[in-house]
N, C-alpha and C positions, 0 to 999 in steps of 0.2 A: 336325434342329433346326428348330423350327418358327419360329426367328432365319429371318427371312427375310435376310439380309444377301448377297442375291447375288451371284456370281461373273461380272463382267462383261466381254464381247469387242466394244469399238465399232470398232474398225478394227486393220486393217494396216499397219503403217508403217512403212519403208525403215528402219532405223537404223545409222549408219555403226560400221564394225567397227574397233576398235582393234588390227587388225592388226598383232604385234610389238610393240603397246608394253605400256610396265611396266604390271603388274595386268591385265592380259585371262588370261580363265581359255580355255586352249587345249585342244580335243577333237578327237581322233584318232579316225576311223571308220576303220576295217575293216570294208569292206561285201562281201559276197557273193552273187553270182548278181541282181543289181539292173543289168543293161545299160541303158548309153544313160538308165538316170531323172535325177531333177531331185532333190537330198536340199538339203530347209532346217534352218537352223536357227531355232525362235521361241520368245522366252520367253511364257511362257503370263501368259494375263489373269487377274489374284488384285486380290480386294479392291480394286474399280473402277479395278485401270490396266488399260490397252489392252494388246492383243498385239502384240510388232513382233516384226518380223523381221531377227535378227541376223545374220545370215551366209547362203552357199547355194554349193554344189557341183554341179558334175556326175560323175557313174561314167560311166565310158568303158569298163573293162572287167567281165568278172566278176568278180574280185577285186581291187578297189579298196581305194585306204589316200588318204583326203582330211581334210585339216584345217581346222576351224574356230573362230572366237574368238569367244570371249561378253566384250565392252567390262568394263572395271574398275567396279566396284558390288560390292552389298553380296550378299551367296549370295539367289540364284533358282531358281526351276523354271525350267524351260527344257525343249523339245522336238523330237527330230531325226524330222522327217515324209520318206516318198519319194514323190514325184506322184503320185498317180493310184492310191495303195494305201491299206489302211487303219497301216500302218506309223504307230506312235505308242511312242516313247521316251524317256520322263524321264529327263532327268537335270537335277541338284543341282548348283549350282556351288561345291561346299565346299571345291572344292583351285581351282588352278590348271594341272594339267597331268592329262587326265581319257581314259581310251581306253576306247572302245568298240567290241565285236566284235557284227555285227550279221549274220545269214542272212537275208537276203530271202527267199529260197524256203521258208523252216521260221519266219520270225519271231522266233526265238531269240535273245536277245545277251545280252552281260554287261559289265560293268564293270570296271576299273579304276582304280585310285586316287582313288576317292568313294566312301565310306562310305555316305556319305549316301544317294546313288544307289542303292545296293543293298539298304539299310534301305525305302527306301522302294518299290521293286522285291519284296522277300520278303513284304511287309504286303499290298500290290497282288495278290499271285498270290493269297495265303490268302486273301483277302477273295471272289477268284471259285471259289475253289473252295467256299465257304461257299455264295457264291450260285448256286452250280449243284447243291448237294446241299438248296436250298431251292424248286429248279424241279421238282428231281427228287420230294421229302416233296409238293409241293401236284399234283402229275401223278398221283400214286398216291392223294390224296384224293378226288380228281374220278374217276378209276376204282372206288373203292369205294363213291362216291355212285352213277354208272353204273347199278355191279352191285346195288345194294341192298345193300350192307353191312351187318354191326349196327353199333348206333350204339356198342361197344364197342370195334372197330375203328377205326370214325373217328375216335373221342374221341381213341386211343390215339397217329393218325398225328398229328393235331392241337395234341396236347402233343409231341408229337416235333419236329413245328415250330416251335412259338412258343421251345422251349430253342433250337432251332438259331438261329432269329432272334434270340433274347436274346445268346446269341454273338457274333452278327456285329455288332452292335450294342455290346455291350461291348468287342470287340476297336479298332474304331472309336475309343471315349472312351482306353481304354489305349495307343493309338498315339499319338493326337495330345496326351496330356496326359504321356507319357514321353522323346514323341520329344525328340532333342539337336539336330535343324536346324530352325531357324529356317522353312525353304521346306517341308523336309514337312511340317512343323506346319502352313503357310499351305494347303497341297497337299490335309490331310484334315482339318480344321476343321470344315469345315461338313458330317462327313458325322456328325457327334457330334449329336444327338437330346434338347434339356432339356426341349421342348415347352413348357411352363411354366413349368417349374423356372428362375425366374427367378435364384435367390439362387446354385443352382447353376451356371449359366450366370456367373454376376460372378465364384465362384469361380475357376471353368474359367480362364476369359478373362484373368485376375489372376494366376493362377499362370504363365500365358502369357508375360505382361509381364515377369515375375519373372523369368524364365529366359533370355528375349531383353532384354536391357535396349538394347541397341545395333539393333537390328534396325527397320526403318522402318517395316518391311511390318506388322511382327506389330504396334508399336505404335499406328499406323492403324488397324488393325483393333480395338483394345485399347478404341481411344477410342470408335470407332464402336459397338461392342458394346456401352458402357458407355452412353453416349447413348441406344440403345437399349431398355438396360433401363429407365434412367429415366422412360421415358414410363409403363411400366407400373407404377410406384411407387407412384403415385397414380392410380387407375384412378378415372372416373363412378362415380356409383352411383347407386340410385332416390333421388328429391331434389334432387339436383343441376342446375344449371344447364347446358348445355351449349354450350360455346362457336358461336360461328359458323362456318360454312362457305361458302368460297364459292371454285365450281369454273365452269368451263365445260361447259354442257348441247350438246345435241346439234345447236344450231345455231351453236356457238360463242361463244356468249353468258352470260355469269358469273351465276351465281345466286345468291343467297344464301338459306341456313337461317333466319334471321329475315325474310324476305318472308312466311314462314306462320304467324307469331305471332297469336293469335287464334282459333289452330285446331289442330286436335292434329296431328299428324306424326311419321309413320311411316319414318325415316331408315334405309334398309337398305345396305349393301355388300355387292358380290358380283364377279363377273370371268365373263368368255367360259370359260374354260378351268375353271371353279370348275363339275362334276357337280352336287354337291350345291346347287348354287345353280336347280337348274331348280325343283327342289319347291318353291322360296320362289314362285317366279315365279308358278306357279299361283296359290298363294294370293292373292299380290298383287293378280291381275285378280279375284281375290271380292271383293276388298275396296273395288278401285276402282267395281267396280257397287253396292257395298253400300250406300257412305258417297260421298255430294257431297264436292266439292270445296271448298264452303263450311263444312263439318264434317271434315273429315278430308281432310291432302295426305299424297300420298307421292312420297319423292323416293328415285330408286336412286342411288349411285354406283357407277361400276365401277372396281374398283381392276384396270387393264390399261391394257399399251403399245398393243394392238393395237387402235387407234380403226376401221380403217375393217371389221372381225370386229364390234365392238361398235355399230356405226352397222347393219351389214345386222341385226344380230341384233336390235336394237331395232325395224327395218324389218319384219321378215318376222313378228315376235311381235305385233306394232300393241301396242305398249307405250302405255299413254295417259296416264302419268304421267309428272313431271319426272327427267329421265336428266343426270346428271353427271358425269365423266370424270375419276380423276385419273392419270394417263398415266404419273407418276414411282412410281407403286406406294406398294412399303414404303416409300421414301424421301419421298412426297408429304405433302403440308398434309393431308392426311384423316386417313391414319395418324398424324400427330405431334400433329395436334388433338384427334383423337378420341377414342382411345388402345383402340385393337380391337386382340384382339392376333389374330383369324382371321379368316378369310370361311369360309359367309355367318355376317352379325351384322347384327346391328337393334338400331333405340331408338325406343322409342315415347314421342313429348315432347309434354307438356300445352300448352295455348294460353298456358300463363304462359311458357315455355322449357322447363321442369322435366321430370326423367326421368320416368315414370310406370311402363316395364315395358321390361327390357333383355334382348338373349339372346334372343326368343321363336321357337319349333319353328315349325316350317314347318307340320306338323302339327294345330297348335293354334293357327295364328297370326289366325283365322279367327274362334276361339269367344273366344278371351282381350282381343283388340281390340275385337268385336262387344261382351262383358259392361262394356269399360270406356266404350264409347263411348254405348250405351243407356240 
């Protein structure tokens, strides 16, 4: 889903367990072969709450039976980790009294008495076996590239792929738009794929709502989605006016979009971790030697958390145009202002404010700016 609407972990945090009392949902491990480890419990971070940490055991011996409580609320994901392993087990808190039988040495467990747990357990396994028989289709493409294949071959592995991928992709929208919990809904949401499909996306998200009416998480989410889309409802177009902006550049100090008024500007977005954003970059330095700073400004913003990645990188590139920051991402003023719905994106603004050319290739970003500004 190219809904960027992140799944976020800002901390850790002690949260006292309602041990015994009414409404704590109670889980029963049966663990095996896990000597002497450290087993937590933490509800997982969905739709910007934090991860805490409900509960924690110790296994004293090889076959251990330890109990732990997930506090009175509304049904969560929740997760039983052991120290120092890759050990990761969902579970749903749909019931109140919830056993799980877990093999440390084989990784195996299973569930009882949650549905839910195990619905979202059998979706979880098909999903890797899909994606391991997709590792397997692109290993045997690159081997018949290798060998010199015909290209009737490759075509052939090729469309063997893209159906298996259309699979795992459809199973995906079919899981979290059927499922009956509330938490596996929240659990695989975002592995569902509109890309654009905006209208698609509202329905999704709306029948969501429909189904959980009581549920807090889903309806957060609901709202947030919806908020969302609106930005894109009404997109810029050539013409148009474009709002101000105004972020902190690279020395900490706020910039504004209308300080370049009088001269055209070339507004681009991008991120440290954004590939496709290196091709823009090149071009950018044609441009900056092309066109003075009296005739043509460009100003990048980097839509990333990670300022002091995006400070060296602007360092070691001798970037010689104005660098912008906005730290909050999808959720920041650039995104809500501007209304891009990907990186990279650019707008090329007349010295009146006005759009002049949006969207342009990295490619041609060169000959298309050069024709408008000559």
């Amino acid at each position: 889903m190219k809904v960027c609407l992140p799944i976020l972990i800002s901390c850790i945090l002690l949260f006292g367990c309602d041990k015994g009392k009414p409404g704590a949902t109670k889980i029963t491990l049966y663990i095996e072969s896990a000597y002497h480890k450290h087993v937590l419990l933490e509800q997982v971070a969905m739709n910007k709450e934090p991860a805490l940490l409900l509960d924690s055991s110790f296994v004293k011996t090889g076959l251990d039976t330890i109990v732990l409580y997930v506090p009175k609320g509304e049904e969560r994901l929740c997760q039983l980790k052991v120290e120092d392993s890759r050990m990761q087990v969902y579970v749903i808190t749909d019931t109140k009294d919830i056993t799980v039988n877990y093999n440390y040495s084989t990784g195996r467990y299973s569930f009882e008495g949650s549905p839910a747990s195990n619905s979202l357990k059998t979706f979880r396994e098909g999903q890797v076996v899909i994606a391991t028989q997709t590792r397997d289709i692109k290993a045997a493409i690159d081997s018949l590239k290798t060998n010199h294949a015909s290209k009737k071959l490759i075509d052939s592995a090729n469309h063997k792929l893209d159906l298996v991928l259309a699979g795992y992709f459809k199973r995906n929208f079919s899981f979290a738009d059927t499922v009956h919990s509330p938490a596996a809904f929240l659990a695989t949401y975002n592995t569902v794929d509109f890309d654009t499909d905006y209208q698609g996306l509202k329905k999704f998200i709306n029948a969501a709502g429909q189904r959980f009416p009581n549920h807090t998480g889903v309806q957060a989410l609901k709202k947030s989605t919806l908020d969302y889309i609106a930005i894109f409802e009404k997109q810029y177009v050539i013409g148009d006016v474009l709002p101000e902006l105004i972020l902190p550049d690279q020395n900490g100090k706020n910039f504004s979009t209308y300080s370049t008024k009088g001269k055209y500007l070339l507004l681009d977005f991008w991120a440290t971790w954004c590939d496709q954003c290196i091709k823009y970059a090149e071009a950018k330095k044609k441009l900056a030697k092309l066109f003075p700073a009296n005739k043509m400004e460009i100003v990048s913003v980097a839509i990333d958390d990670n300022k002091a990645v995006w400070q060296n990188i602007i360092a070691q590139e001798k970037y010689s145009w104005a660098q912008l920051i906005d730290e909050k991402m999808w959720e920041g003023v650039a995104f809500k202002t501007i209304k891009f719905d990907s990186i990279p994106y650019n707008f090329l603004i007349s010295p009146e404010g006005r759009i002049v050319k949006k969207a342009i290739k990295a490619d041609s970003m060169v000959l298309v700016i050069s024709a408008i500004l000559k």
